[in-house]
C-alpha positions as CSV (number, residue, x, y, z in Angstrom):
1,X,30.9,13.4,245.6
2,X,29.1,10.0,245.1
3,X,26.6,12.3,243.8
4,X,27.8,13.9,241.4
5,X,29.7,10.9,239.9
6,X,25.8,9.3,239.2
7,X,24.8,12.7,237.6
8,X,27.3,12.6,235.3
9,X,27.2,9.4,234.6
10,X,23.5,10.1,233.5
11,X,24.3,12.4,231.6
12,X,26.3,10.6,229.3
13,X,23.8,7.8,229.0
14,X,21.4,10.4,228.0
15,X,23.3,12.3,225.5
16,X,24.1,8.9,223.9
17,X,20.5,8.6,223.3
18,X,20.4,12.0,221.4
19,X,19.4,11.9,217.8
20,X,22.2,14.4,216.4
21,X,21.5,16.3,213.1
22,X,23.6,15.9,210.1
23,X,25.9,18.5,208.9
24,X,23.5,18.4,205.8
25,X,20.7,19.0,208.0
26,X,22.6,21.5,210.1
27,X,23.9,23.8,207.4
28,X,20.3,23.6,206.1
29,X,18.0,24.6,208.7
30,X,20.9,27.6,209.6
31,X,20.5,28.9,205.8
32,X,16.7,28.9,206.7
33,X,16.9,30.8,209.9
34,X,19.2,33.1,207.8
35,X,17.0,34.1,205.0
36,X,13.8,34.8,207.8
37,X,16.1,37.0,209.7
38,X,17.2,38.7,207.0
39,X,13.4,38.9,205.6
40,X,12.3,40.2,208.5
41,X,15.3,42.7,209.5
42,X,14.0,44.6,206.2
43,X,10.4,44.8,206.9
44,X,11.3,46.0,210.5
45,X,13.1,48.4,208.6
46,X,10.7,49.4,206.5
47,X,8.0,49.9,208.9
48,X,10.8,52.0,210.9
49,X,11.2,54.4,208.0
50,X,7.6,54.9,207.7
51,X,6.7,55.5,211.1
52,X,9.5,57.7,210.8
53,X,8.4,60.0,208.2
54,X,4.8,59.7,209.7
55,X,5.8,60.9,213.2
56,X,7.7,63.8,211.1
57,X,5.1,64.8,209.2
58,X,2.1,64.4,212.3
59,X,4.9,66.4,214.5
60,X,6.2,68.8,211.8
């Protein structure tokens, strides 16, 4: 039990160290992650559509 009592205590020590992002930063970097997602769910969806119609017109 001892153990476990000196883990956590590390643990808050250690997230006390943490360097947390600010909302600004937050809301930021998610709209970034957003917009490549979205980016790339569209080429994927191109390329899908023409492989599609290739493998249609290659198989008939």
């Amino acid at each position: 039990m001892q153990n476990v009592k000196t883990f956590l205590e590390s643990v808050k020590i250690e997230l006390g160290k943490v360097t947390w992002p600010t909302r600004k930063e937050t809301v930021a970097t998610t709209g970034v992650v957003v917009v490549i997602i979205f980016l790339i769910s569209i080429y994927l969806g191109a390329c899908d559509i023409v492989l599609a119609k290739l493998m249609r017109l290659i198989l008939g």
